[in-house]
C-alpha positions as a Python dict, from the first residue, in 0.01 Angstrom:
ca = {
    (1, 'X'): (0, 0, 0),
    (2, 'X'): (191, -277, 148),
    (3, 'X'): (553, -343, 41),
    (4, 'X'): (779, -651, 83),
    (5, 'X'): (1169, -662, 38),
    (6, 'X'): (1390, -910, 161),
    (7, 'X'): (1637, -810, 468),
    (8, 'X'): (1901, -1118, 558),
    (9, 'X'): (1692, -1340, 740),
    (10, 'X'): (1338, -1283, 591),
    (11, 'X'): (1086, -1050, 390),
    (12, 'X'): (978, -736, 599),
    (13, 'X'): (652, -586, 500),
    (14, 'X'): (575, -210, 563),
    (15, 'X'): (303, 21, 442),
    (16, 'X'): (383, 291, 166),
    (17, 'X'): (254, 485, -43),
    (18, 'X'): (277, 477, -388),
    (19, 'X'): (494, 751, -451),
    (20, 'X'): (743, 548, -205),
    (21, 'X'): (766, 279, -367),
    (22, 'X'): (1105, 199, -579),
    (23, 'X'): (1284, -80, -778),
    (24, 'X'): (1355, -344, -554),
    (25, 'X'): (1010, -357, -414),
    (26, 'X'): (753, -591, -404),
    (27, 'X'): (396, -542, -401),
    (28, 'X'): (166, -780, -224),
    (29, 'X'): (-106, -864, -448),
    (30, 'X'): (-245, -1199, -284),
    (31, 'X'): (-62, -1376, 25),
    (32, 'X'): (-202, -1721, 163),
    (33, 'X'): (-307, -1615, 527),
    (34, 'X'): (-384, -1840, 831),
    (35, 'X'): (-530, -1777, 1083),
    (36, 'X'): (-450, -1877, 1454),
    (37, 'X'): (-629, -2156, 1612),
    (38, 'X'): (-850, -2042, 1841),
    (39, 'X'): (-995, -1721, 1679),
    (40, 'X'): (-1315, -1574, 1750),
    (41, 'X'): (-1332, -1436, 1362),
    (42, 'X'): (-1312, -1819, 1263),
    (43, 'X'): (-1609, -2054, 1212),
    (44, 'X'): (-1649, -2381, 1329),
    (45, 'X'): (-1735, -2535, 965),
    (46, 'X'): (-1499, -2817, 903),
    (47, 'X'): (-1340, -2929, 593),
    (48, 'X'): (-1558, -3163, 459),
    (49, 'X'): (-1839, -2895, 564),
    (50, 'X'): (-1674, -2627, 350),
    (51, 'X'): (-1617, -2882, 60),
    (52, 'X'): (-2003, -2978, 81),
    (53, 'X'): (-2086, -2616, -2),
    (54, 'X'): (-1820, -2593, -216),
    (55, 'X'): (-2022, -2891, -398),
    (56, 'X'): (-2321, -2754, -349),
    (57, 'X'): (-2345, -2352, -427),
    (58, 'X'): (-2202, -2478, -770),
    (59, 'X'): (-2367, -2714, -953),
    (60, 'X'): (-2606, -2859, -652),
    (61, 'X'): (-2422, -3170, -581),
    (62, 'X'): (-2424, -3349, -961),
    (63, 'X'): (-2113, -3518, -1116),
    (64, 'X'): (-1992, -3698, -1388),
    (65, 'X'): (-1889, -4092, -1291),
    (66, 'X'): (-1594, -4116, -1405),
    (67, 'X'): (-1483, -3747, -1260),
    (68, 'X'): (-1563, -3684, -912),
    (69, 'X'): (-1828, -3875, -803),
    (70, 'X'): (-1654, -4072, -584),
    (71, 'X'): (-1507, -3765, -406),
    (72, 'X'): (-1880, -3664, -320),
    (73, 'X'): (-1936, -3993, -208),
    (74, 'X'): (-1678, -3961, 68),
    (75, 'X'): (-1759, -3608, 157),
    (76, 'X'): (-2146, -3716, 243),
    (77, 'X'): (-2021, -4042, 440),
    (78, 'X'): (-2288, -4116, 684),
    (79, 'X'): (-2486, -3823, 579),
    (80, 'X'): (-2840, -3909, 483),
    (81, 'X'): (-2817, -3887, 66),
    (82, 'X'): (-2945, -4063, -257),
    (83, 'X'): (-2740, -4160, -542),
    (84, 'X'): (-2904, -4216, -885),
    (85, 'X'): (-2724, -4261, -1268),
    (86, 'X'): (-2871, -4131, -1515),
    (87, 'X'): (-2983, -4339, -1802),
    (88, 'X'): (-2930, -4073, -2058),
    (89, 'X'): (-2588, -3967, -2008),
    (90, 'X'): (-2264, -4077, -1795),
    (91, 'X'): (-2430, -3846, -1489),
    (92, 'X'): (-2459, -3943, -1160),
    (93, 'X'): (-2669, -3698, -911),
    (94, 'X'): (-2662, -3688, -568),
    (95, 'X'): (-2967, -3589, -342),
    (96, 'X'): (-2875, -3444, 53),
    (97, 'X'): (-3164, -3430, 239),
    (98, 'X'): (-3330, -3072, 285),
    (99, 'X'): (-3317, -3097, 634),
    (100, 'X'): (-2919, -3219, 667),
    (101, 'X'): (-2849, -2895, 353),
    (102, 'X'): (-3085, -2691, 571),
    (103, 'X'): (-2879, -2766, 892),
    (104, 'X'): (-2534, -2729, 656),
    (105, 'X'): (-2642, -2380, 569),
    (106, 'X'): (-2766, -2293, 846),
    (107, 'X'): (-2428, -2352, 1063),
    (108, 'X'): (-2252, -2141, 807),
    (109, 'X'): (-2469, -1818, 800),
    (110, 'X'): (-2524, -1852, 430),
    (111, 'X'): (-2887, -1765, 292),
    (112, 'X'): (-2971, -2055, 75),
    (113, 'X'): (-3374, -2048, -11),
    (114, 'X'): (-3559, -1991, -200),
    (115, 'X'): (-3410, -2382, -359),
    (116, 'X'): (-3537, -2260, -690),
    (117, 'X'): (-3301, -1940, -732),
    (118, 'X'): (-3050, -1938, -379),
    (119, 'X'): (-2852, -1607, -308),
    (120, 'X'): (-2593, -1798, -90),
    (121, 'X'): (-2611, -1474, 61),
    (122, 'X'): (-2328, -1440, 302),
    (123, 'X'): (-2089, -1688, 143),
    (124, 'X'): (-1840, -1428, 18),
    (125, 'X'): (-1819, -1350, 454),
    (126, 'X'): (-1850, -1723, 497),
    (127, 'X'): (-1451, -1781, 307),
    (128, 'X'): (-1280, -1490, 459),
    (129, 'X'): (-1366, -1688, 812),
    (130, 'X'): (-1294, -2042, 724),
    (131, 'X'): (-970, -2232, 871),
    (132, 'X'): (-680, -2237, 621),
    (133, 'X'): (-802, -2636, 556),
    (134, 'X'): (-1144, -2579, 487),
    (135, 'X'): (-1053, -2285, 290),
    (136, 'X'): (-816, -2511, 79),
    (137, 'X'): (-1104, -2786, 30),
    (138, 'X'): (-1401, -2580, -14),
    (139, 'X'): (-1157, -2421, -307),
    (140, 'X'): (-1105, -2756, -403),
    (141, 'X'): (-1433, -2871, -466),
    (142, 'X'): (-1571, -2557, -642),
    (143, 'X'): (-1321, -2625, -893),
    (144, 'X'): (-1405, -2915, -936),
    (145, 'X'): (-1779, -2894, -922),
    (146, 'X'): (-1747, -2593, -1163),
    (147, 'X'): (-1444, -2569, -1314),
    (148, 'X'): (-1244, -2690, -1632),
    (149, 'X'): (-859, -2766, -1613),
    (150, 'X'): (-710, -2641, -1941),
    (151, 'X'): (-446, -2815, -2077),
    (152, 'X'): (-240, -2497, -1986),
    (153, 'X'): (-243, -2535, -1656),
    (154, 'X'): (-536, -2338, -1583),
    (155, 'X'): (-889, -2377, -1423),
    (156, 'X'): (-1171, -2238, -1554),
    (157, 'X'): (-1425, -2125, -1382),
    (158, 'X'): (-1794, -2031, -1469),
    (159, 'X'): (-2035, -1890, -1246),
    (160, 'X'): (-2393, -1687, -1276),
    (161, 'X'): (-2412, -1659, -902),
    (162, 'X'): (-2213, -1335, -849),
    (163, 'X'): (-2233, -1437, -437),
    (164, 'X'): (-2060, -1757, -555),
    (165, 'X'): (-1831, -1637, -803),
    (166, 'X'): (-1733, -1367, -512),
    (167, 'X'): (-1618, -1660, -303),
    (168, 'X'): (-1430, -1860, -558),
    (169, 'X'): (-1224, -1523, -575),
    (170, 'X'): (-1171, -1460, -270),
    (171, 'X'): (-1078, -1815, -161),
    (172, 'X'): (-817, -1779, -469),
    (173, 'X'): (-702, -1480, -321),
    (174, 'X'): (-594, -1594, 19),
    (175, 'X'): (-464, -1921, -112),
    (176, 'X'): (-214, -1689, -293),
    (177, 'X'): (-335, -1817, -692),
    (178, 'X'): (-260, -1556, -943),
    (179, 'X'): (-609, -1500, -1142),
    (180, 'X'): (-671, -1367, -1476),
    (181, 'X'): (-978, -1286, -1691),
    (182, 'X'): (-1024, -1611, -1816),
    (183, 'X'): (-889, -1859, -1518),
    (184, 'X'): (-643, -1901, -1231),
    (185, 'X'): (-314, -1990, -1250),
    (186, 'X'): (-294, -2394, -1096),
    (187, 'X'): (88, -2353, -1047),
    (188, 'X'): (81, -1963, -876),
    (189, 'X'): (-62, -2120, -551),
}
């Protein structure tokens, strides 16, 4: 295990076991971590790139109008999209081409056919190699693709895709947010 304590001029981590560990001790449990420019364990998937799959392993890339739609609209710029309200419901959906998601996916590593039921095999490696910034908008955009801020301070999140829901953990994880059974702690980060 990895212990922290604080020596004059900053925290010193060294590895223990358990039955070293006493009062006064702090055990690392999630850490933001960066990672040096320049890495050859870091992709070259930007952050608007990681936010598009953030958008996109969630709920496809669907939003409500008066949410976040205009946050998608940003993130596909130039990109070659359609943009249709629905005339049910206060909906708007967004359309990426195949070939520009194909090319998206691709780039990343991440398994994303069949369209019907996607594995998104290989996200869950995908975050752990991400720059700190696309970490932190990729994050970002799952939660709020997927998620629910409770009035506690909280985000909810739901997910089926265990490859997905994987991520959003991990992503949590190395942005240092406390997470429970139910949600993640918005001010732990």
């Amino acid at each position: 295990y990895v212990e922290s304590n604080f020596h004059g001029k900053g925290w010193k981590s060294s590895v223990k076991t358990t039955q070293e560990l006493s009062k006064g001790f702090h055990l690392t449990v999630a850490a933001p971590i960066s990672e040096p420019r320049g890495s050859s364990s870091a992709t070259d998937i930007t952050p608007i790139e990681a936010a598009m799959i953030g958008w996109i392993v969630t709920v496809g890339i669907a939003q409500t109008e008066h949410t976040y739609a205009n946050d998608i609209r940003s993130l596909l710029g130039k990109m070659n999209y359609s943009e249709y309200k629905s005339k049910n419901s206060d909906m708007t959906y967004f359309s990426l081409s195949f070939r520009n998601a194909d090319m998206l996916f691709a780039k990343a590593g991440i398994e994303a056919r069949p369209i019907s039921a996607p594995n998104y095999a290989g996200l869950p490696a995908l975050v752990t190699r991400l720059s700190e910034e696309a970490r932190k908008a990729m994050l970002n955009a799952m939660n709020k693709a997927e998620g629910n801020l409770r009035p506690s301070g909280y985000w909810r999140f739901s997910q089926k895709n265990p490859n997905v829901l994987e991520a959003w953990e991990i992503l949590n994880v190395l942005a240092g947010v406390r997470l429970g059974k139910l949600g993640m702690d918005v001010d732990s980060g």
